[in-house]
Structure formats: C-alpha cells, structure tokens
C-alpha positions as CSV (number, residue, x, y, z in Angstrom):
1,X,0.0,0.0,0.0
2,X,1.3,3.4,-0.7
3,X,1.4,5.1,2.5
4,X,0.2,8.9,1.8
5,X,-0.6,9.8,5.8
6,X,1.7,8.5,7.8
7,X,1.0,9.1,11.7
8,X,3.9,8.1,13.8
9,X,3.6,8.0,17.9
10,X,0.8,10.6,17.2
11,X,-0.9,12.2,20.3
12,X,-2.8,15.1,21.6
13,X,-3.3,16.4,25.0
14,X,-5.4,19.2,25.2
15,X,-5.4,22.4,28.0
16,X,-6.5,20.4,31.6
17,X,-4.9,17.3,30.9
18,X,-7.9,15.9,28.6
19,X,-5.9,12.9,26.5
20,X,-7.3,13.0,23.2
21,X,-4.7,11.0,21.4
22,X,-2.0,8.6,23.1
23,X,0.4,7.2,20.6
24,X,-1.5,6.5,17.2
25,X,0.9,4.7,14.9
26,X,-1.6,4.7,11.4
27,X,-0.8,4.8,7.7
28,X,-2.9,5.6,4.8
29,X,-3.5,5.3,1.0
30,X,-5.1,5.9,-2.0
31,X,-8.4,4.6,-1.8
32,X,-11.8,5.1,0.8
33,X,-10.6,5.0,4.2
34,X,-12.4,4.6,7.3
35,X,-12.0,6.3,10.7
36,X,-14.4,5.1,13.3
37,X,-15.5,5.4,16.6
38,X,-18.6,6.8,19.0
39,X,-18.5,10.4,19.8
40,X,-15.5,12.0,21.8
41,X,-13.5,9.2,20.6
42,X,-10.3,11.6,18.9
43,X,-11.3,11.3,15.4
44,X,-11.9,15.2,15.1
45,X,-8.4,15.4,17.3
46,X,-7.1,13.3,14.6
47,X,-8.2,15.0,11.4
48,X,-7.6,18.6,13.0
49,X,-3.8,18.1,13.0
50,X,-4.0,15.9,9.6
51,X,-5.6,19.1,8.2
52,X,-2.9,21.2,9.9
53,X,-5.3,22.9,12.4
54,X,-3.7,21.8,15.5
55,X,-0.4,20.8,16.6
56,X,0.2,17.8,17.8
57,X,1.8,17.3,21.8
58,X,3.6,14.4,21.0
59,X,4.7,12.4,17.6
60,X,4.6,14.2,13.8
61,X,1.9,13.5,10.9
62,X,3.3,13.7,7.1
63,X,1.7,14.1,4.1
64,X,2.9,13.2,1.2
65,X,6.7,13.1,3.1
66,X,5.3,16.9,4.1
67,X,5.7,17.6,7.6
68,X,1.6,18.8,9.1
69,X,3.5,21.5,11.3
70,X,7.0,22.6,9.0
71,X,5.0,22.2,5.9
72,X,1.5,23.7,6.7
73,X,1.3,25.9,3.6
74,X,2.2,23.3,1.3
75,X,0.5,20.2,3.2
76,X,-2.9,22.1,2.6
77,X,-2.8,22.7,-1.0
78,X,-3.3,19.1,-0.9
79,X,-6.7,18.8,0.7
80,X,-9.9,19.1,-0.1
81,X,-12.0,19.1,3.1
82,X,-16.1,18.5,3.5
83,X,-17.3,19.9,6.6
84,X,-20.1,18.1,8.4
85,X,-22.6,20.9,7.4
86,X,-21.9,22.9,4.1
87,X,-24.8,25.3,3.4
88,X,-23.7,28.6,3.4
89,X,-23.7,31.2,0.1
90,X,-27.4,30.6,0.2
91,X,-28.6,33.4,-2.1
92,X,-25.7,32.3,-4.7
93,X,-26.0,30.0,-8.0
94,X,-24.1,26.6,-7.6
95,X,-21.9,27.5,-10.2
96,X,-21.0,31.0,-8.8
97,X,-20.2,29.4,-5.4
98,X,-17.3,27.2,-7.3
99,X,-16.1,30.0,-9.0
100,X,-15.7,32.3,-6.1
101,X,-14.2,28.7,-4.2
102,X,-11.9,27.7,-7.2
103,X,-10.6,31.5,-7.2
104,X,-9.4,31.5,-3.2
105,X,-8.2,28.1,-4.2
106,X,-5.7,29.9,-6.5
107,X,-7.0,28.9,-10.1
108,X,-6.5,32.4,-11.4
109,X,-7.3,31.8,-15.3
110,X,-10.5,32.0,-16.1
111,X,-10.6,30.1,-18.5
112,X,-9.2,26.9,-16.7
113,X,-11.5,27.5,-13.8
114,X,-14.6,27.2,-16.0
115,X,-13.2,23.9,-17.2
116,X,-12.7,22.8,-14.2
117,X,-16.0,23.4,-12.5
118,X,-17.8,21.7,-15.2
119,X,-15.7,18.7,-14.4
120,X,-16.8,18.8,-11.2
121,X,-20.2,19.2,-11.6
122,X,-20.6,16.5,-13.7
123,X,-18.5,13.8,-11.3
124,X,-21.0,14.8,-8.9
125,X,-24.2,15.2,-11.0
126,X,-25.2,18.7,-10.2
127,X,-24.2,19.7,-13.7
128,X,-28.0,20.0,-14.5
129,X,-28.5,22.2,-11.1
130,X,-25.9,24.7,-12.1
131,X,-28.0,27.7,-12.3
132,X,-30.0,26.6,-9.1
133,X,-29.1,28.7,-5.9
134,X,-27.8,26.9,-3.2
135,X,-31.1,27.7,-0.6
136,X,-33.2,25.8,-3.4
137,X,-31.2,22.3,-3.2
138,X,-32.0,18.9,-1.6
139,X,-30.1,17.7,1.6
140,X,-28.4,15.4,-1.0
141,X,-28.0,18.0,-3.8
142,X,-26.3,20.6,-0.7
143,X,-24.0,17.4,0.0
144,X,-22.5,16.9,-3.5
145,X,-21.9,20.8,-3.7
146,X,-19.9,20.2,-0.2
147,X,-18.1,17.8,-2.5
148,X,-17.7,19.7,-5.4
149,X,-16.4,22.2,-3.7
150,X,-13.6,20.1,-2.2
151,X,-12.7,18.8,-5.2
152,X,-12.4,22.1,-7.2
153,X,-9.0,22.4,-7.2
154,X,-8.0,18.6,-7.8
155,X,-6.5,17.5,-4.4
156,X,-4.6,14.5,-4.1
157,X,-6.6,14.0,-0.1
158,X,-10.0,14.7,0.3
159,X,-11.0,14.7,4.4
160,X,-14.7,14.0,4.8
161,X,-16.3,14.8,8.3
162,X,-19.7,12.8,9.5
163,X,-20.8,13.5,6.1
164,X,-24.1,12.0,5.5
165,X,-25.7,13.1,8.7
166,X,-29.1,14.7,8.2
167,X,-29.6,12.7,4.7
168,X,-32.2,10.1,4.0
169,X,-31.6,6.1,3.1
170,X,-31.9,7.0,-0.4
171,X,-29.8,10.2,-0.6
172,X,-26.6,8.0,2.1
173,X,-26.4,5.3,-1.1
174,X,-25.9,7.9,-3.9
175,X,-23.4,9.7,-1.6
176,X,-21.6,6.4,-0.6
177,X,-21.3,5.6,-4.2
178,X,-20.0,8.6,-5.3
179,X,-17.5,7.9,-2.5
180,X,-16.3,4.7,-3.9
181,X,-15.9,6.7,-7.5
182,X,-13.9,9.4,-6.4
183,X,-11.8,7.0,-4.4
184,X,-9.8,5.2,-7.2
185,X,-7.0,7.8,-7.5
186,X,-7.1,9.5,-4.4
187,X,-6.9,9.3,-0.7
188,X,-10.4,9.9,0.8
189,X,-10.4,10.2,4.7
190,X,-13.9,9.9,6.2
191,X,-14.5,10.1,10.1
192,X,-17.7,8.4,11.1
193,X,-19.9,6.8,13.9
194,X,-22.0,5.5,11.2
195,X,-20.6,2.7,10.1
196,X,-22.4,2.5,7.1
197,X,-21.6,5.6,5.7
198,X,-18.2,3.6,5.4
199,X,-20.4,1.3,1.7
200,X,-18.4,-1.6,-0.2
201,X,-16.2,0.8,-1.0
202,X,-13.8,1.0,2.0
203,X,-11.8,-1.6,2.2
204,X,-9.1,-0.2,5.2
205,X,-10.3,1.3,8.0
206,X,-9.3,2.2,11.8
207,X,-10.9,2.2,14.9
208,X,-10.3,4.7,17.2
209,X,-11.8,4.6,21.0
210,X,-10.6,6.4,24.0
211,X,-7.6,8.3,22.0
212,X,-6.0,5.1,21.2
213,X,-5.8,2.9,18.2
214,X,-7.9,-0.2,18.4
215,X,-8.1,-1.9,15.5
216,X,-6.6,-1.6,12.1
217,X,-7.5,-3.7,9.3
218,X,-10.0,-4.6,6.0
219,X,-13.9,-4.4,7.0
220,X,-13.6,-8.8,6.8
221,X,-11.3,-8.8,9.4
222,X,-14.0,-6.9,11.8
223,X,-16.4,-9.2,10.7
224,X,-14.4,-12.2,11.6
225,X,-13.5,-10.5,15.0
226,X,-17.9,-11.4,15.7
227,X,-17.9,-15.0,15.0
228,X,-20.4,-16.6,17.2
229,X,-21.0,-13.2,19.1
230,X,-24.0,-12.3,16.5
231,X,-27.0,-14.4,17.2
232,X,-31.3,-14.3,16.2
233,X,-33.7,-15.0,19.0
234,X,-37.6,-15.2,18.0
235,X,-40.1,-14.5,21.4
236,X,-42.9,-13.7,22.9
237,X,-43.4,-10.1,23.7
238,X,-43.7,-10.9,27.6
239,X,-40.4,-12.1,26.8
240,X,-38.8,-10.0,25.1
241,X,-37.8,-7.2,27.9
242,X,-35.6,-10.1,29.4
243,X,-34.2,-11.4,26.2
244,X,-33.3,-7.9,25.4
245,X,-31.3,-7.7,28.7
246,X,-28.7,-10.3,27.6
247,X,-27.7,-8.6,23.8
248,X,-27.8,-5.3,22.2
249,X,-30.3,-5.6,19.7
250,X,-29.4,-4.3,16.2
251,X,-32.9,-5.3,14.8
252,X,-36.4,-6.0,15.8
253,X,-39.5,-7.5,14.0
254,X,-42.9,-8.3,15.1
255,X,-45.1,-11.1,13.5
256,X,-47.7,-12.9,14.7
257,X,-47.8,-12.1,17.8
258,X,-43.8,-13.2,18.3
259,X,-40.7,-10.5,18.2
260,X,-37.8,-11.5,16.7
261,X,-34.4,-9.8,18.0
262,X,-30.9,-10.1,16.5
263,X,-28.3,-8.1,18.0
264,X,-24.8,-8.6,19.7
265,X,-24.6,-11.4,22.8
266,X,-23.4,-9.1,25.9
267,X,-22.5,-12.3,28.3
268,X,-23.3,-15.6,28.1
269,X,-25.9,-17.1,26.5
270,X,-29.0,-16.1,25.3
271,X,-31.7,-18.7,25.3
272,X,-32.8,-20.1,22.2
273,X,-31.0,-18.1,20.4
274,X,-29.0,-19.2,16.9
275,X,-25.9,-18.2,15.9
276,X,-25.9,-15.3,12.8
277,X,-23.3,-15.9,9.9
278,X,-24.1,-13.1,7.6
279,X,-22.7,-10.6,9.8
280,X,-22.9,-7.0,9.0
281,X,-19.9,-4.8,9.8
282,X,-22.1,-2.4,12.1
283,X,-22.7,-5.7,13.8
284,X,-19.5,-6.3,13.9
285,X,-18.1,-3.0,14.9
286,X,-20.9,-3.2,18.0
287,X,-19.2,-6.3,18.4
288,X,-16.3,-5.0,19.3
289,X,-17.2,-2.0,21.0
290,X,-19.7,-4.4,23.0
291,X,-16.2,-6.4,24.2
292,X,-14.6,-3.5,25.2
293,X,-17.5,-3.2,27.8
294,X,-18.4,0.4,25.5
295,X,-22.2,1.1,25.5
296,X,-22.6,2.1,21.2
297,X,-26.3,3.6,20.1
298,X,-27.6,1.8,17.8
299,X,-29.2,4.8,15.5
300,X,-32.2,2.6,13.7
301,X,-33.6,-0.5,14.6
302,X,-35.9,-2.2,11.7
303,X,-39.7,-2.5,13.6
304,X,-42.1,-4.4,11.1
C-alpha cells in the first residue's frame, strides 16, 4: 500500500490534561478509508492536525513526506476538506459558489477555472442544477456541492467529516457511491460513527476509541472479530424485555404475535438463540465495542 498519511507515535493532550490521542501509529493510501469510533472518541483530534489545524503534543503526521506542522502551507494545498454541514452562500447559484471557491483556491485563469467546475459538476451530477441557488437544493444536492467544492482544485486527499448526517436512506447510497468513484485515485479520509456511511467501497479502516488505536484492518477482518457473538432470538413479547437484557439488539421485527431480535450477545448465552453468519460490519463494529464493555447507540432499529 502506498502510504500517503503516515502518523507516527501521534498524540494530543489538550489544555486540563484531557488525553485526546495517546500514541497513534496509522498509515494511509489511496483509496476510501475509514476512521471510526462513537463520539469523543479523537477522530476530530485526529483530522484537526492531519488538516494542519492543530499541533500535535507528542509524535509528527506527514503528508505526502510533508511535515503537518513545518509544511503547513504546502501540506494544505493538498486537501480538499467537507465539513459536516456545508450550506452557506445561500442566495448564490451553484456555479458562482465554485467559481468564487476555485478562485481563493488559486486557479486564477478563467478560463481553466470554468473547465474545471464543469468537471466537477458532472463527477458529482449537479451539472444539470448549475444555475440553481444553493437555498433551493436537496439535503443530498447541498452534500455533492460540499463535495464539489472540495474537489475544485483537484487535491490528491480529500478529508470528509460525518458527512451523511441529516440525509435520507436514499440520498446515504448515492453519496456512498459517489464515495467509492472518487476514491480510485485518491486518498479519501472519512471520520464516522455510522458505520455504514463507510459502503463496499472501503476496504481499510481504523478504529479509534478512547484516543487510542484499536483496530486496524479490512472491513472482513472486523467481521471475523464477531464469529459466534451475533445471534437471532424469536419470542414472545412478555419475553422480550428479558431477552433484550442479555444482547444489544441491532434489529427488531414483530409477527404474529412473536418478536424477533438479533443483536450482539453481551455475556453468556441467550436462550434459544441461533448463531448469525451473515454478519454485517455495524454488527460487527458493536461487536467490538460491546467487548470492550463500551455502551454504542444503535441509531435505527428495523420495527415491522
């Protein structure tokens, strides 16, 4: 693997003593790379000092052999970053908000720059929105802009920050497969507690909990991490509330009068129960978290 990011005995302690980083040893390359873990893990530590943003305490970051903290001006010229909410220049046409982006970006000719946010456009399929203003687009639509934007001036990393939050089913799968196009010759970072956010697409990712790296590997590896820790349990509803006690349920569907739970086994055994085999990686990532006696919200649970 081509190692782009290389983190090297990486931490971060903030102004009271708050660890936010101890020791992160992580190396990324081209391709769709996820970076998981619940809330207040250190992702956001993480990314700020990739993006150069904050200086690290302890260890150094390169980027593309750039130092994050001698090479700041340069290291950024080779980003592209999507905030987790991108909806300002609300009263401005999609394609004037690229121009004016592309411009601070440093393409100066004119000529070039309207080139190049036509390219855009069309990777992300807004080319038929161009004249729209910004206030009048879809969750979705504003997303792609976010992208658009970040592409505009063809970086080699592109940093992506909780980015389907607020989008429906339907609107995370175009955006996840947009992902998995615009990863083939680039580096695309994207910070998550959604692990599905992460699609087929990733294929590395890292697990970050408590400032420190946990895991490091290909989704399948996860998944084989929950072997026999995934299980199905169909019950009564009078049941169910002590069922429920012994597994985090993942899913939940009534029928007949029965409720049938899958979810994670917490300790033990749950009773007439069977063993899952196609195990998803958000099971398998509340798998893990599960065995590190960490309490993850399950965002939707399936009620039919």
């Amino acid at each position: 693997m081509d190692s782009f990011i290389v983190a090297e005995n990486l931490g971060h302690v903030y102004r009271g003593g708050t660890v936010a980083l101890d020791d992160v040893n992580l190396n990324i390359g081209t391709g769709l790379f996820g970076l998981l873990g619940s809330n207040g893990a250190g992702k956001s530590t993480f990314m700020r000092i990739i993006c150069t943003l904050l200086v690290p305490t302890q260890g150094r970051v390169t980027v593309g052999g750039l130092d994050v903290v001698t090479d700041r001006r340069e290291v950024r010229k080779l980003f592209g970053y999507l905030p987790q909410e991108f909806g300002a220049w609300r009263l401005q046409r999609v394609e004037e908000v690229l121009d004016t982006l592309a411009l601070l970006s440093g393409l100066e000719d004119t000529s070039t720059r309207k080139q190049r946010i036509a390219s855009v456009l069309a990777a992300v399929g807004l080319e038929k929105v161009a004249d729209r203003k910004v206030k009048q687009l879809s969750g979705g639509m504003l997303r792609r802009l976010g992208v658009a934007q970040a592409l505009v001036h063809e970086p080699r990393v592109l940093i992506m920050d909780e980015p389907t939050v607020g989008l429906d089913p339907e609107e995370r799968l175009r955006f996840r497969q947009l992902m998995t196009d615009l990863s083939r010759d680039r580096v695309i970072l994207l910070s998550t507690h959604i692990v599905a956010d992460l699609g087929s697409g990733c294929s590395d990712l890292a697990l970050i909990d408590h400032g420190q790296l946990q895991f490091r590997g290909a989704p399948s590896e996860l998944v084989a991490l929950a072997r026999n820790k995934v299980c199905e349990v169909t019950v009564t509803e009078i049941a169910e509330a002590d069922v429920s006690t012994r597994m985090e349920v993942v899913a939940r569907t009534v029928r007949n009068g029965t409720v049938t739970l899958r979810g994670v086994i917490k300790d033990g055994v749950v009773p007439g129960a069977r063993i899952v085999e196609d195990i998803t990686l958000e099971e398998a990532y509340l798998a893990f978290m599960t065995g590190r006696g960490r309490r993850v919200e399950v965002l939707e649970i399936a009620d039919n």
